[in-house]
N, C-alpha and C positions, 0 to 999 in steps of 0.2 A: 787772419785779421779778425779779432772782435768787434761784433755788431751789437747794438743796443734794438730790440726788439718789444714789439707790445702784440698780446692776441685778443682775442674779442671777447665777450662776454660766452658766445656761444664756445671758440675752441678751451676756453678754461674751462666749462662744464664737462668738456670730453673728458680733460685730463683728468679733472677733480673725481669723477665718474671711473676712471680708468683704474684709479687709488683705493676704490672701494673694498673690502674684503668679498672673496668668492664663496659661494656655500658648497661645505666638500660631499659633493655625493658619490657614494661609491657604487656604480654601477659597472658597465663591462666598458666603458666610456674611455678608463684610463685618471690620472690625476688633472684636476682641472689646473690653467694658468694661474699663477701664482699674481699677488696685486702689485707687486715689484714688476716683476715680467709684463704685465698689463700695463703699468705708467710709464714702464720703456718705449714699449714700443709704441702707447699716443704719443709721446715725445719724439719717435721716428718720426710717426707719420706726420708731427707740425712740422717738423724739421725740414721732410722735405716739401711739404706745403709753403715754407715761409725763406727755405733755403739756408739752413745751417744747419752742426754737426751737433744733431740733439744728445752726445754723451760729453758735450761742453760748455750748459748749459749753466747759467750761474744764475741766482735769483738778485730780481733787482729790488726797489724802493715799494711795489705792492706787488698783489700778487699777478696782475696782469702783464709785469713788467719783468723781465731779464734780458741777461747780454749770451754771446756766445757767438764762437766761431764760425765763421762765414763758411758755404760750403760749396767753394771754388768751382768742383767738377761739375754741381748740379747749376750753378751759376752759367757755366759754360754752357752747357749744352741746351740750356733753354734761349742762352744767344744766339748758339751757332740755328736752332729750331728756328729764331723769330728772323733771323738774318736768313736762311733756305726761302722761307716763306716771303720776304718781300724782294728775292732774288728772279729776274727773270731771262731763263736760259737762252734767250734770244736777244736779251741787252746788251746792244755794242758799246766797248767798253772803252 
């Protein structure tokens, strides 16, 4: 299911930040992350911050704004968390 989403001025600066080009230093370090691989994965972490499938993401009418697939299982298990939590094991039923 597609959702219509909006993030805040702060999480767009992440991404926008995340887009940036990396300065390549070659040290014993290894290759740094690439600015593709950086905007993915800020786009993980809003995804699961906001709860969708941030590799189906679509952009919507600004830049604050896009739609994208709902992400069921992480949906789930912050039910099944918030329903544990107002459950109590001594409630006769």
């Amino acid at each position: 299911m597609r959702k219509d989403f909006q993030m805040t001025d702060e999480q767009l600066e992440k991404i926008m930040d995340a887009c940036k080009p990396v300065p390549m230093i070659m040290l014993h370090l290894g290759m740094p992350v690439s600015p593709q691989e950086n905007a993915n994965n800020a786009w993980k972490a809003l995804g699961e911050e906001l709860g969708f499938k941030h590799m189906t993401v679509k952009p919507g009418s600004s830049n604050k704004l896009f739609s994208a697939e709902v992400d069921c299982d992480n949906v789930k298990s912050e039910l099944l968390t918030q329903l544990g939590n107002d459950l109590n094991p001594n409630q006769e039923i």
